[in-house]
N, C-alpha and C positions, 0 to 999 in steps of 0.2 A: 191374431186379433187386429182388429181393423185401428189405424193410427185415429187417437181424437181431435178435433178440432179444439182450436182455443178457443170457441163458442160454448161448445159443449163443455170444455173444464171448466169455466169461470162459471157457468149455469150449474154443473156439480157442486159450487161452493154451497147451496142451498141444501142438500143432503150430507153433502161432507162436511157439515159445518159443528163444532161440538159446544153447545152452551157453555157447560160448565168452566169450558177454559176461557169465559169472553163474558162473566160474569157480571151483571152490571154495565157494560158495556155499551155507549147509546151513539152510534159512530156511521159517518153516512161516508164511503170511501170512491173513488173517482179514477176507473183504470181507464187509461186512453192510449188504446194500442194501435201502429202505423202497419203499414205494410201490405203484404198480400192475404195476412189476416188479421188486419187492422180493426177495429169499431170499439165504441165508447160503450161500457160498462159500470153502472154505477151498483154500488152493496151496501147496502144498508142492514148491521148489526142493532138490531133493539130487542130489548124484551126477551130477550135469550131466543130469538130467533135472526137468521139471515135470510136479506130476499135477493133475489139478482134480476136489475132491467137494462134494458139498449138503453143507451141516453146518455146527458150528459147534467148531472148534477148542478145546482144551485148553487152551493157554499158546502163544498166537501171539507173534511178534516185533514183530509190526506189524497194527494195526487200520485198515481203508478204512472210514468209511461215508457212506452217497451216496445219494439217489435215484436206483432202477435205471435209470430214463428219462436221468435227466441223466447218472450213469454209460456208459450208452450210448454217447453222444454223447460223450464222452473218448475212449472203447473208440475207436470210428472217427473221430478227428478232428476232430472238429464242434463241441468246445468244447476249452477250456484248461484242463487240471488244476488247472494253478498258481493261475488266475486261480480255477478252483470252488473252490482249498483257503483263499485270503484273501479270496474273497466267502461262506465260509464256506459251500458248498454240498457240499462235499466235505471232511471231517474226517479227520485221520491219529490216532492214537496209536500210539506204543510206536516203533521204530527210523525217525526221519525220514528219516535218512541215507538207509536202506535204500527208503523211498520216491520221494527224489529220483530214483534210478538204474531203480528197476521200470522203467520204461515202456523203458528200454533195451534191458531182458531180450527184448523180443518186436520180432518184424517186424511194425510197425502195417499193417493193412488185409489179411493176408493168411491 
């Protein structure tokens, strides 16, 4: 199976994305990833829907940023969030809360 890009995972959030767990949820989120697969992602949860565009956000709730490579490897399980956010490879601002639960929101690896 062919390795996916962090383009393509973060654009999977739109299929992988599961309402019921983000219920009520009206939250516009701002990933900005460096590197060799670097580029800005913004997600926007409304309406018990997720969309995913290039760009960079207005007034997000919440800031990701990450090296897209390392990023990646979150996306599909290969590394620990938790562990990139306090080895400081992975940075939040703005609603932590709302970060703890993200990864909730979608069915990893599908």
């Amino acid at each position: 199976m062919a390795e996916y890009t962090v383009k393509e995972l973060i654009f999977n959030h739109e299929k992988a994305f599961m309402p019921e767990k983000a219920a009520g949820l009206d939250a516009v989120i701002q990933y900005h990833l460096t590197g060799e697969e670097g580029g800005d992602y913004i997600i926007t949860i409304k309406d018990d829907k997720c969309s995913v565009a290039e760009g960079v956000a207005e007034d997000p709730v919440m800031t990701l940023t990450s090296d897209g490579a390392y990023f990646r490897d979150v996306l599909l399980g290969k590394a620990d969030g938790m562990k990139g956010f306090m080895d400081g490879k992975l940075q939040l601002a703005g609603d932590l809360n709302l970060a703890m639960k993200l990864t909730s929101f979608f069915k990893m690896g599908g």
